[in-house]
LUMZAZA-716035 format. One record per residue (C-alpha): x, y, z; residue in one letter; residue number from 1. Coordinates in Angstrom, 2 decimals. Example, Ala and Ser with C-alpha at 12.3 -4.5 7.8 and 13.67 -1.06 7.14 Angstrom:
// LUMZAZA-716035
<node u="12.30" v="-4.50" w="7.80" code="A" pos="1"/>
<node u="13.67" v="-1.06" w="7.14" code="S" pos="2"/>
***
This chain:
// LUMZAZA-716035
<node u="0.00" v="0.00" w="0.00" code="X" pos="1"/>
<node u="1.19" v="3.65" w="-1.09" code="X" pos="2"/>
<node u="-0.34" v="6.44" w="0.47" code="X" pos="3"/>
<node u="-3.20" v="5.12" w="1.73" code="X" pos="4"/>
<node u="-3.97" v="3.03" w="-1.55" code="X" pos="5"/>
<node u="-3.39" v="-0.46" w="-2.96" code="X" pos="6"/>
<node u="-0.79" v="-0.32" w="-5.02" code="X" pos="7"/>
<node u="-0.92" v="-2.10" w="-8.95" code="X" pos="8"/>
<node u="1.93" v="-2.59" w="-11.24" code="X" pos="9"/>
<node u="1.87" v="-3.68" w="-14.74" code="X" pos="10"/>
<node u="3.33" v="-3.28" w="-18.04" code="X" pos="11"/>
<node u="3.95" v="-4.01" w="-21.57" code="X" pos="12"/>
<node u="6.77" v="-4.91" w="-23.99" code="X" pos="13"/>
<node u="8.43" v="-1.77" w="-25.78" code="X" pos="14"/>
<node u="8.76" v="-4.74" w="-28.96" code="X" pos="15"/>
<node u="6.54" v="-5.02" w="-31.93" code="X" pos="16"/>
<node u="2.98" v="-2.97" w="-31.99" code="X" pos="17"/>
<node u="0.42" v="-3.65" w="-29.65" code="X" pos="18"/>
<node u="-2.56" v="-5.06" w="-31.36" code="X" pos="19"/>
<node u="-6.15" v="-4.46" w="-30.73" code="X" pos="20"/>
<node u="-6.28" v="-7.72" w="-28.52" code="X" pos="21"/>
<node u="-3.33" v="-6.16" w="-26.36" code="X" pos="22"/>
<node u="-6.22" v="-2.97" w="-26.36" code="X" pos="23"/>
<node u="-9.47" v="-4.73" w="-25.41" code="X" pos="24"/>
<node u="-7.66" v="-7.37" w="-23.38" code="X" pos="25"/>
<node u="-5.62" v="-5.18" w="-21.65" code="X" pos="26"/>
<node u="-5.31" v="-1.11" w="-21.92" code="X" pos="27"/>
<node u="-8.76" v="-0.16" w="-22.38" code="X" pos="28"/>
<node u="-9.62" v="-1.92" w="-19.00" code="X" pos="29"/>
<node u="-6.61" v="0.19" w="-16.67" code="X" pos="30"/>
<node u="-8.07" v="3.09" w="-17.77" code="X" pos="31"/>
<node u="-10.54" v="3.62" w="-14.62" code="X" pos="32"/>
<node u="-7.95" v="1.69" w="-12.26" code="X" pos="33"/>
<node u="-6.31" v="5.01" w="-10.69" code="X" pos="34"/>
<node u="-9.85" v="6.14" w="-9.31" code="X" pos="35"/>
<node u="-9.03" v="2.47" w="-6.71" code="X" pos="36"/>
<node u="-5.45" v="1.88" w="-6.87" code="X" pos="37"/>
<node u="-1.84" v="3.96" w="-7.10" code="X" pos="38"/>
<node u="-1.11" v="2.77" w="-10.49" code="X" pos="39"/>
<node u="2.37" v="2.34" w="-11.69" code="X" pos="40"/>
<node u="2.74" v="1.51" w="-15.70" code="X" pos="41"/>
<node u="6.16" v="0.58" w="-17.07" code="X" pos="42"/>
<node u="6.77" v="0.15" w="-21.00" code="X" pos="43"/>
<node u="9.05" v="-2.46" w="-20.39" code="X" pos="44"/>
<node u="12.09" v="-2.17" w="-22.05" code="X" pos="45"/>
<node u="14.91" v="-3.84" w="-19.90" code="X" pos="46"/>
<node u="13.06" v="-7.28" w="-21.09" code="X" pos="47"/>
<node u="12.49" v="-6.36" w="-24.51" code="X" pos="48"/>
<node u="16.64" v="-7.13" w="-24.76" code="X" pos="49"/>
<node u="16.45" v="-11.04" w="-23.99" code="X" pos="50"/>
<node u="15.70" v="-10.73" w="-28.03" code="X" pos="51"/>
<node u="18.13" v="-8.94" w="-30.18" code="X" pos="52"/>
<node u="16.98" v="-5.77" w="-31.12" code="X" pos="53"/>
<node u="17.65" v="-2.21" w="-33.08" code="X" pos="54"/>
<node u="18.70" v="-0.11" w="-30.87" code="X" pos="55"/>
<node u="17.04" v="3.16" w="-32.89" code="X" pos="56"/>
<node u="14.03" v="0.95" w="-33.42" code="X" pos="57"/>
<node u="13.45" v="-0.54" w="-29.82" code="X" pos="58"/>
<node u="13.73" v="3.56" w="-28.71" code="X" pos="59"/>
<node u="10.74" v="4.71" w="-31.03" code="X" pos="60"/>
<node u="9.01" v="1.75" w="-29.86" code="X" pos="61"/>
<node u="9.40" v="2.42" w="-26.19" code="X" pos="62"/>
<node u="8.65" v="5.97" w="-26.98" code="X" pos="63"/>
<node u="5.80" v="5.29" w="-29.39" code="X" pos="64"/>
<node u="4.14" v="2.61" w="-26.43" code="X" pos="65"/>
<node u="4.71" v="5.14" w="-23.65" code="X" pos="66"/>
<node u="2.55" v="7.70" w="-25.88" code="X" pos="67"/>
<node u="0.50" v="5.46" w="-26.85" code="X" pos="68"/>
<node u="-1.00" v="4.44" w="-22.92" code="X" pos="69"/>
<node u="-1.51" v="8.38" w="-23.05" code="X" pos="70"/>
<node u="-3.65" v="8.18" w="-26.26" code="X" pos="71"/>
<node u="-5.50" v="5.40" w="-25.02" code="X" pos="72"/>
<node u="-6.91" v="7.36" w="-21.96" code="X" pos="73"/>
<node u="-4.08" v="6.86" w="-19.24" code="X" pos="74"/>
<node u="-3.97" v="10.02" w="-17.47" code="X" pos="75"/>
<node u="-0.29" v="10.33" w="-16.52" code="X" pos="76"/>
<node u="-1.39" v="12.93" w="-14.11" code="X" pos="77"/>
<node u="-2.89" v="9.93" w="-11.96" code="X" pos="78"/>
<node u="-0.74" v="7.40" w="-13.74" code="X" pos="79"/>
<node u="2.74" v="6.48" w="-12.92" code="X" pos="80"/>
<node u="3.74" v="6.05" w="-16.90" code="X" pos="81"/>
<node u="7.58" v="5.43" w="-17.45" code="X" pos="82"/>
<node u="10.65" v="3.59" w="-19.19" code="X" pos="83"/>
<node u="11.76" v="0.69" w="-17.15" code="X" pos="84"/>
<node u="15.34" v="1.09" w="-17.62" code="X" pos="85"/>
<node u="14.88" v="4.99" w="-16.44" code="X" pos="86"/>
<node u="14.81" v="3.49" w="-12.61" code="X" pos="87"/>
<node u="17.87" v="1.90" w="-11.91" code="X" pos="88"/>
<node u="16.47" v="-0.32" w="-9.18" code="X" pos="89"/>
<node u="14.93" v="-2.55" w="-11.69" code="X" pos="90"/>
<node u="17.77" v="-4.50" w="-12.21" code="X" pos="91"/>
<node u="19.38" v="-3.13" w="-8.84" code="X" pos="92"/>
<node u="16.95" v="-5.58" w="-6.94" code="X" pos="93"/>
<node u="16.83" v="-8.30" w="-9.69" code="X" pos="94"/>
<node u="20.32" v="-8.95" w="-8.70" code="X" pos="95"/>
<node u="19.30" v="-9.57" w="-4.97" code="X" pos="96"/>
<node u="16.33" v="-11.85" w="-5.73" code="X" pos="97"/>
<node u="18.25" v="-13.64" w="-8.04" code="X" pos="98"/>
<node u="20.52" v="-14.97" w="-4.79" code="X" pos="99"/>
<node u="16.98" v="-15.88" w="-3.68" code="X" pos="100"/>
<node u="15.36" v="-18.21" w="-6.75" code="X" pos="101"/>
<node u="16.78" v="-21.44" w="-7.34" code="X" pos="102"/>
<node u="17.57" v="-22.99" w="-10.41" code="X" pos="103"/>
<node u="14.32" v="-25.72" w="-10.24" code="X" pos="104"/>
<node u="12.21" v="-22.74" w="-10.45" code="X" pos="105"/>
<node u="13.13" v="-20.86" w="-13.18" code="X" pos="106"/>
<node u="13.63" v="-24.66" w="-14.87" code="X" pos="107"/>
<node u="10.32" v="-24.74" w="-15.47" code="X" pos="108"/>
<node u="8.95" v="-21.59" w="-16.28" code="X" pos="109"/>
<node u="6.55" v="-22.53" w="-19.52" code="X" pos="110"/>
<node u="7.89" v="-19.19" w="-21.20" code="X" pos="111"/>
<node u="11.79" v="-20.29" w="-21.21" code="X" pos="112"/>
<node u="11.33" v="-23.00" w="-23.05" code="X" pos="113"/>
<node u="8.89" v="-21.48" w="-25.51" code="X" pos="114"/>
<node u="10.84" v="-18.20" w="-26.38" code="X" pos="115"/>
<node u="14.86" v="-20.84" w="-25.96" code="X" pos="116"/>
<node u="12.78" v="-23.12" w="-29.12" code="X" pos="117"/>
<node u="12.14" v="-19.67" w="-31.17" code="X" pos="118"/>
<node u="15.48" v="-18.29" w="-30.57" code="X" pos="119"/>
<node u="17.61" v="-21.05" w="-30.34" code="X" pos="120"/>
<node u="20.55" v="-19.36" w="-31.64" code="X" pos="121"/>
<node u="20.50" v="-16.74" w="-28.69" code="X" pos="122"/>
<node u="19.60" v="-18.66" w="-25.28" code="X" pos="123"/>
<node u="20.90" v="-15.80" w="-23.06" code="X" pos="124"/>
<node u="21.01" v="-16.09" w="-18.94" code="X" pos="125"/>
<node u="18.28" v="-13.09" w="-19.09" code="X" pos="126"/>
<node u="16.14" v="-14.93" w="-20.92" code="X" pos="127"/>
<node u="16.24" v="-17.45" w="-18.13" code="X" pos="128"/>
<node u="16.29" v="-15.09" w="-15.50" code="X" pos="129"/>
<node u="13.73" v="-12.83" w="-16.95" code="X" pos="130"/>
<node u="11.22" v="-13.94" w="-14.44" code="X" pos="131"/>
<node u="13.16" v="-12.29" w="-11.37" code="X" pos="132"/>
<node u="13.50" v="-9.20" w="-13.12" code="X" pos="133"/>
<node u="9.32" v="-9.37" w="-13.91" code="X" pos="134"/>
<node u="9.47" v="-9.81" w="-9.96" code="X" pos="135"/>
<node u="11.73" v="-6.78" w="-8.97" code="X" pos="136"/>
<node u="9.24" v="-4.66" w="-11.19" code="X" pos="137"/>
<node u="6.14" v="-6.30" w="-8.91" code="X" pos="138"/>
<node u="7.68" v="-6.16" w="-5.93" code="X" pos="139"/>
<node u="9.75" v="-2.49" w="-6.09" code="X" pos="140"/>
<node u="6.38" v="-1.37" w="-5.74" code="X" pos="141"/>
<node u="4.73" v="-3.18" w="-2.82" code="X" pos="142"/>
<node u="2.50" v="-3.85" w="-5.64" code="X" pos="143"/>
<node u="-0.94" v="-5.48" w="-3.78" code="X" pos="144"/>
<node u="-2.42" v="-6.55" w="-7.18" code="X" pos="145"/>
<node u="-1.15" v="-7.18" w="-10.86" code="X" pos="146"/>
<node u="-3.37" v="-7.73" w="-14.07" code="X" pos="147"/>
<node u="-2.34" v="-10.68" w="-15.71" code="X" pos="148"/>
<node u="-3.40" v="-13.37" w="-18.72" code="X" pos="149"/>
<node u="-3.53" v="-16.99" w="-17.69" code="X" pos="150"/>
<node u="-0.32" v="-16.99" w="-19.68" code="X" pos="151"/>
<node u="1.53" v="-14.66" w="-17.01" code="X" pos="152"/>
<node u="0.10" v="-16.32" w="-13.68" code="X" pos="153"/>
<node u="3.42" v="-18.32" w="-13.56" code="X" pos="154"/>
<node u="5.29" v="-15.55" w="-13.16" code="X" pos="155"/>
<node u="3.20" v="-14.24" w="-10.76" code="X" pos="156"/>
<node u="3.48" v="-17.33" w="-8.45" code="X" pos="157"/>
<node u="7.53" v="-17.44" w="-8.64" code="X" pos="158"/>
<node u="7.04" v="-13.70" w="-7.98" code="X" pos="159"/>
<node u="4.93" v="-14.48" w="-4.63" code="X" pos="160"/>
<node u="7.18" v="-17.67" w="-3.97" code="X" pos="161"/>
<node u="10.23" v="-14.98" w="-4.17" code="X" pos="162"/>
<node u="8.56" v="-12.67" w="-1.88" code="X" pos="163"/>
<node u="7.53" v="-14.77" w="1.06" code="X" pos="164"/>
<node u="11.13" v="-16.44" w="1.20" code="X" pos="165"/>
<node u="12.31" v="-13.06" w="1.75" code="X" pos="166"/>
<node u="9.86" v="-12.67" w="4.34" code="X" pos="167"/>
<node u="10.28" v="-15.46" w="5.94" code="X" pos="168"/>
<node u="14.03" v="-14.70" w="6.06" code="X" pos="169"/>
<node u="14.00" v="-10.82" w="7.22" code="X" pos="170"/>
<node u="10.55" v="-10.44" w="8.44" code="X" pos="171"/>
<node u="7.80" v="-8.28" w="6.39" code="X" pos="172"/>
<node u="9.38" v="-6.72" w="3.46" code="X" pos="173"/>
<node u="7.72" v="-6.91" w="0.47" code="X" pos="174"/>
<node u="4.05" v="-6.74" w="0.12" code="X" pos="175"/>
<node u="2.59" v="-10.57" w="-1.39" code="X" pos="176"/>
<node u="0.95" v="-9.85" w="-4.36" code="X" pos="177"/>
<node u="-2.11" v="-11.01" w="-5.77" code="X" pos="178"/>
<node u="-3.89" v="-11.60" w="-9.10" code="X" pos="179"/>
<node u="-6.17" v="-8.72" w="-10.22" code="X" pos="180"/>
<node u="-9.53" v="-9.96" w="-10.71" code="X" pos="181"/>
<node u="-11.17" v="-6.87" w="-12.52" code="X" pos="182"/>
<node u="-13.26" v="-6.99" w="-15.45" code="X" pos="183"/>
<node u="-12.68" v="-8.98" w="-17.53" code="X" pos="184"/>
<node u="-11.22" v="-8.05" w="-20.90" code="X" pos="185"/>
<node u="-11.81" v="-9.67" w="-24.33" code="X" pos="186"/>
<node u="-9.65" v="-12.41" w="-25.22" code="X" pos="187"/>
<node u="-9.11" v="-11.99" w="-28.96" code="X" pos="188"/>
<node u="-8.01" v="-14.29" w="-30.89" code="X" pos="189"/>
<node u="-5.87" v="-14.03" w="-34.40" code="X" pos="190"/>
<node u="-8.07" v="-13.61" w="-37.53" code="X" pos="191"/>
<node u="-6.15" v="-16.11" w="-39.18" code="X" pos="192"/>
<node u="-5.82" v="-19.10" w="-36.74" code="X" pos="193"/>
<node u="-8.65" v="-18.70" w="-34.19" code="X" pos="194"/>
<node u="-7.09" v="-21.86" w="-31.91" code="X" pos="195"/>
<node u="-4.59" v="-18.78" w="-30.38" code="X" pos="196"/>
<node u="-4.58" v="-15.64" w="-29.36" code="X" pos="197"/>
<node u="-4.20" v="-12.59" w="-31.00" code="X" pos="198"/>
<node u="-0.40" v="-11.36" w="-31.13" code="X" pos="199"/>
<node u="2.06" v="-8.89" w="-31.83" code="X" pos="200"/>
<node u="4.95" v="-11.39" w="-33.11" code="X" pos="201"/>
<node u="2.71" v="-13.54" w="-35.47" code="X" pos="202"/>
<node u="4.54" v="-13.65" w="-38.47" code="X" pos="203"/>
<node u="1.24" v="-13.96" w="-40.61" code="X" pos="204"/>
<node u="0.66" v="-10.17" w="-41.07" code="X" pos="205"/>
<node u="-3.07" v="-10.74" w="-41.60" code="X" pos="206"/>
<node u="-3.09" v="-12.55" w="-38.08" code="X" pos="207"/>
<node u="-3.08" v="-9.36" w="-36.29" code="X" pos="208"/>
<node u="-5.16" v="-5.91" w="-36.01" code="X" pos="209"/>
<node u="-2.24" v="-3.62" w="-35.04" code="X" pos="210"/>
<node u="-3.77" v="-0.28" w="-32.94" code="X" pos="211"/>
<node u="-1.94" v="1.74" w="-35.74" code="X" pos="212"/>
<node u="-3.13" v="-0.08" w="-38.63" code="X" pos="213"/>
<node u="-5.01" v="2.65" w="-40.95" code="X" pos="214"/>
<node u="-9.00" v="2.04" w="-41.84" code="X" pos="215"/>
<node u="-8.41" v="0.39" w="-44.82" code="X" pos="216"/>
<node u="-5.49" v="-2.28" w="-43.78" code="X" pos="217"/>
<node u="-8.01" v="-2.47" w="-41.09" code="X" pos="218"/>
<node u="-11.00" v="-3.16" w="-43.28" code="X" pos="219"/>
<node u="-8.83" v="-5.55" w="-45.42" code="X" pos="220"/>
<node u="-7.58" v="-7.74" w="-42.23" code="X" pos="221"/>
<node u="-11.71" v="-7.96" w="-41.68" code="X" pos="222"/>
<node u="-12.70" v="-9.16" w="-44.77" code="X" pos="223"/>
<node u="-9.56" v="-11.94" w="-45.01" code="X" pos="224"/>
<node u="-10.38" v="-13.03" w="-41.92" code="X" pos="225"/>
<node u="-11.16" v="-16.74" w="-41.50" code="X" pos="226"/>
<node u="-14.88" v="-18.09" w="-40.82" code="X" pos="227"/>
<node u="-15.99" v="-21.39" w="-42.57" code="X" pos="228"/>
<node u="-18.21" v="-23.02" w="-45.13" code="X" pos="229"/>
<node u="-21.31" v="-23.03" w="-42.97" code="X" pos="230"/>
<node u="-22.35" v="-19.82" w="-43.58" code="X" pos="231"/>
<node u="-24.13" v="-18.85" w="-40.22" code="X" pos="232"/>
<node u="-23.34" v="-16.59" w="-37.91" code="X" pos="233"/>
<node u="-23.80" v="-18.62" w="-34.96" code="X" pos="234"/>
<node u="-21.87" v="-17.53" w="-31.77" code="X" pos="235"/>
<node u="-19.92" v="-21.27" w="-30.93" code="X" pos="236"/>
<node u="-16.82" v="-23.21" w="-30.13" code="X" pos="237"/>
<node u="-17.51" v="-25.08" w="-33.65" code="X" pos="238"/>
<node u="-17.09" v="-22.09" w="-35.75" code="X" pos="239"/>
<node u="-14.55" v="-20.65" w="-34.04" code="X" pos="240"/>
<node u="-13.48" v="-17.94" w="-36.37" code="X" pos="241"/>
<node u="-17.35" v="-16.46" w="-36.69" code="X" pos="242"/>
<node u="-17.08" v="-16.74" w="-32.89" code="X" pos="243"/>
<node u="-14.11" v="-14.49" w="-32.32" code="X" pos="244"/>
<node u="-15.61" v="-11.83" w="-34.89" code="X" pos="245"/>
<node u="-18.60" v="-12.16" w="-33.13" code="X" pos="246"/>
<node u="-16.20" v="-11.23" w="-29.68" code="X" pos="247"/>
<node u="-14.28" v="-8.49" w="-31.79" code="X" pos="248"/>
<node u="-17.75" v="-6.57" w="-32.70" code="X" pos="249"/>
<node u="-19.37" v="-7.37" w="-28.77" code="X" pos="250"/>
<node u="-16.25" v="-5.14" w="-27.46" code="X" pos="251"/>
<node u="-16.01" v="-2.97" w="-30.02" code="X" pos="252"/>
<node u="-19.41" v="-2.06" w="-29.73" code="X" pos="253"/>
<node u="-20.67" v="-3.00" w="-26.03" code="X" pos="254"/>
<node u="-23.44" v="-4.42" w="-27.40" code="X" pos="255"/>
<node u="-24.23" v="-8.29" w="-26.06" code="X" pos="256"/>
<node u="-23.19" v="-11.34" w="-27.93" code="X" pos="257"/>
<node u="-27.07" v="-11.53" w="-28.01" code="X" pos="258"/>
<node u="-27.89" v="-8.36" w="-29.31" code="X" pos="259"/>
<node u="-25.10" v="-9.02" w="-32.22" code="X" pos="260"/>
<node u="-26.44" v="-12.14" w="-32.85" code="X" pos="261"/>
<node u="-29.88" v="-10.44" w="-33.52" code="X" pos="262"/>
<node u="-28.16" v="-7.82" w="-35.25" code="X" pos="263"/>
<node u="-26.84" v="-10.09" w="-37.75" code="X" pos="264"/>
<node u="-29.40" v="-12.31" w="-37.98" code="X" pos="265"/>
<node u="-30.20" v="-13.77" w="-41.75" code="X" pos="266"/>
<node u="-26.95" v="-11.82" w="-42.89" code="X" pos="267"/>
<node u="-23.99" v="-13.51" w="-44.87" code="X" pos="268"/>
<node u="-19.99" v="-13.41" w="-43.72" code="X" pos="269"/>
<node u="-18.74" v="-10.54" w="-45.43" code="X" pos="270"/>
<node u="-21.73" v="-8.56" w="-43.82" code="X" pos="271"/>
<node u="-20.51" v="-9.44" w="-40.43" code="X" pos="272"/>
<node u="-16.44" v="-8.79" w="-41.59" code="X" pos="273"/>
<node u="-17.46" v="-5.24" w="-42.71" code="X" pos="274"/>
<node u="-19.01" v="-4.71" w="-39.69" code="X" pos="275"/>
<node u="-16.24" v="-5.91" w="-37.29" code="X" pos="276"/>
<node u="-14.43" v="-3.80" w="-39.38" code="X" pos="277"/>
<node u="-16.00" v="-0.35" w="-38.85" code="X" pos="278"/>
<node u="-16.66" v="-1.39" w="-35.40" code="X" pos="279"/>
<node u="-12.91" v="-1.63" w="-35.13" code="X" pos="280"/>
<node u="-12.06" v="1.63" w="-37.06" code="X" pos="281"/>
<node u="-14.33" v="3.71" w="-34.85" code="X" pos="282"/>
<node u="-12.23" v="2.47" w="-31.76" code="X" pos="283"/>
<node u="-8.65" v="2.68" w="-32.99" code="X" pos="284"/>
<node u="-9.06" v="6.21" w="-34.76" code="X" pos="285"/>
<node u="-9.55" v="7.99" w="-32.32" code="X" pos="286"/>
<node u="-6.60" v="6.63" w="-30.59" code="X" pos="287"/>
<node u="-4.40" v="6.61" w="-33.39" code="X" pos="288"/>
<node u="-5.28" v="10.94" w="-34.13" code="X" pos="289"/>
<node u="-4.40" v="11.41" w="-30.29" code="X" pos="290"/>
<node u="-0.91" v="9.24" w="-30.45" code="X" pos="291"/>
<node u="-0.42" v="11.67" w="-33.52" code="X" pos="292"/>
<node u="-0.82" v="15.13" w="-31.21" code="X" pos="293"/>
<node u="0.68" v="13.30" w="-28.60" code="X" pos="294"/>
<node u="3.62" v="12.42" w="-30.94" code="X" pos="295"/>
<node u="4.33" v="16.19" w="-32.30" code="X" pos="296"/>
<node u="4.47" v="17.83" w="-28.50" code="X" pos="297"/>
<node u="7.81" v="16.72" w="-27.39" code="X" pos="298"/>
<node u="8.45" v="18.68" w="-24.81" code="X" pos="299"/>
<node u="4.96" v="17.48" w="-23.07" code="X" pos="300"/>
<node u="6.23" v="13.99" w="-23.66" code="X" pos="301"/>
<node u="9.26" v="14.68" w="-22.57" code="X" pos="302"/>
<node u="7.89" v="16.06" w="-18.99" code="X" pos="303"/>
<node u="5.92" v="13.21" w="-18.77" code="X" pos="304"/>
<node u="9.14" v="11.08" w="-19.04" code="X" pos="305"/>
<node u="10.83" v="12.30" w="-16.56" code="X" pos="306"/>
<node u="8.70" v="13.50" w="-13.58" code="X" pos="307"/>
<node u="7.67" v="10.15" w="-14.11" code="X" pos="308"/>
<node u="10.60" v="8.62" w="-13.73" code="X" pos="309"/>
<node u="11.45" v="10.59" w="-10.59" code="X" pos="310"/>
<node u="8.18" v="9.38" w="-9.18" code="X" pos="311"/>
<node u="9.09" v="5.63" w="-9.88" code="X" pos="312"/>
<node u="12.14" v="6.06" w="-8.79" code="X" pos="313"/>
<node u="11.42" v="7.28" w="-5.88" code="X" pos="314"/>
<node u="8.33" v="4.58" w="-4.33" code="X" pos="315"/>
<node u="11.30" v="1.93" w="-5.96" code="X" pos="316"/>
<node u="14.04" v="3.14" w="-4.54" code="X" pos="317"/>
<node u="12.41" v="3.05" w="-0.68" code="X" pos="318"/>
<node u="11.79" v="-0.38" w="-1.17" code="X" pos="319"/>
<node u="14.95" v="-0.98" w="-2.53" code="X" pos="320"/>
<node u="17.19" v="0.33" w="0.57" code="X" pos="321"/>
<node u="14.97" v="-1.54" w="2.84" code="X" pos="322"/>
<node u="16.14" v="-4.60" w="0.96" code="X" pos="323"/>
<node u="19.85" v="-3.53" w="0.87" code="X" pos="324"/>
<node u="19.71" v="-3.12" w="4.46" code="X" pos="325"/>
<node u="18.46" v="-6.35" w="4.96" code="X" pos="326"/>
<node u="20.99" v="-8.12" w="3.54" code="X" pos="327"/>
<node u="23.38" v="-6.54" w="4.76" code="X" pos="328"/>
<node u="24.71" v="-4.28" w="2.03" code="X" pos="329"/>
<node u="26.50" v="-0.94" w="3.71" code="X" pos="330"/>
<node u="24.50" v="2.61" w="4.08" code="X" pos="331"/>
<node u="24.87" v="5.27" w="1.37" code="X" pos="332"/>
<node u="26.79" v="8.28" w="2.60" code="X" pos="333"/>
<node u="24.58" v="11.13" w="1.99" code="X" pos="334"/>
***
């Protein structure tokens, strides 16, 4: 707890574009969070370098994703928004709790093995250790509660795992945090393969709806999307790709699965694709016009970057000299 509220932490990887799954699943839904929670949002660049990357093109990214939680409705008034690798104690504290995970544990994290078969020609130690440094973000903040997929709750148990055997060696230091059961956000899946989810590294470019794809790549993605040979739009698990169109238009729209249903009732395929993809377009555009202000102010941006960063900083860097002085690591001379 900061200042009398629950603290929440999460973030998203400064790699790729975030797609419109990444915005309904995700973004839209921390939009209201500040109102119940000190909010702390890091575009998470120290990560993003377990991959190879550009170095000019990983800093648009990051820059590009920080302005981008603006556009989307983050207030960074009432928002902590900020580069990861802009507070140091990141990967100050990683250090420590990686003298506190064991080998066993980050053996089987799901995501090691996944990301070591994609990039087998660059199996780094961060990429095996990335799951302490996803628990020194969590845990620099005495973070109560962090939004995550079903695909993240792994880390979030090593995380809590980490933090009690800390505890349980020097007493009540970190805060154990939990899972944030909110609402719920769309799971959208890709337009292409509907058995998986929606992402920003499919290498199928009509896979994807990217939230700065233009109207009519947009429109296109719709209409290529796959459905089936049934021709009914019926919303379930056998016609999978009519079912997450059906999904795409429901959040879009905040209209039922019912009420689309009805909507579309005695309609054909490319009906329903055109309308997913207007439903779509009237979402993104308005984001993508703001990220384009946003994007020309630099010296706004700029503030934003660093008193942000000094606010980070300084909630992380309390917990961090707790920690030091726990384990024994000699006071800084003022």
């Amino acid at each position: 707890m900061l200042d009398g509220k629950k603290s929440l932490f999460s973030g998203m990887q400064a790699t790729g574009t975030l797609t419109l799954g990444n915005y309904l699943g995700a973004l839209r839904n921390w939009v209201t969070l500040h109102d119940e929670y000190e909010c702390f949002y890091c575009v998470v660049d120290e990560h993003s370098i377990t991959v190879r990357q550009d170095p000019a093109t990983l800093r648009k990214r990051a820059r590009d994703l920080l302005i981008l939680y603006i556009a989307a409705g983050l207030d960074p008034e009432k928002n902590c928004i900020y580069y990861q690798s802009h507070v140091s104690a990141h990967a100050e504290l990683s250090w420590i709790l990686n003298c506190f995970t064991y080998m066993g544990e980050l053996n089987r994290m799901t995501q090691f093995k996944d990301k070591s078969a994609k990039h087998a020609d660059n199996i780094n130690a961060g990429l095996f250790t990335y799951p302490v440094l996803m628990a020194a973000d969590i845990l620099l903040f005495q973070s109560d509660v962090v939004p995550v997929g079903i695909d993240q709750m792994q880390h979030l148990e090593i995380t809590r795992d980490i933090a009690e055997r800390f505890n349980n060696i020097y007493g009540d230091v970190f805060t154990v945090p939990e899972a944030y059961i909110g609402k719920v956000g769309a799971k959208i899946m890709s337009l292409q393969d509907p058995s998986k989810k929606m992402s920003k590294s499919d290498e199928n470019p009509n896979a994807s709806i990217y939230m700065m794809d233009d109207p009519d790549t947009i429109m296109r993605k719709c209409r290529r999307a796959v459905t089936d040979s049934e021709a009914a739009i019926l919303y379930r698990d056998e016609q999978p790709g009519v079912k997450n169109l059906i999904d795409i238009y429901s959040a879009c729209t905040g209209k039922t699965v019912d009420e689309v249903l009805k909507e579309f009732d005695g309609k054909g395929y490319g009906d329903l694709k055109t309308g997913v993809g207007e439903a779509v377009v009237s979402v993104l555009k308005p984001i993508q016009d703001e990220h384009a202000r946003l994007s020309k102010d630099k010296a706004y941006i700029d503030g934003i970057i660093k008193n942000n960063a000094e606010k980070a900083a300084y909630y992380a860097n309390k917990t961090l000299r707790k920690v030091q002085k726990k384990v024994g690591f000699p006071e800084r001379v003022r």
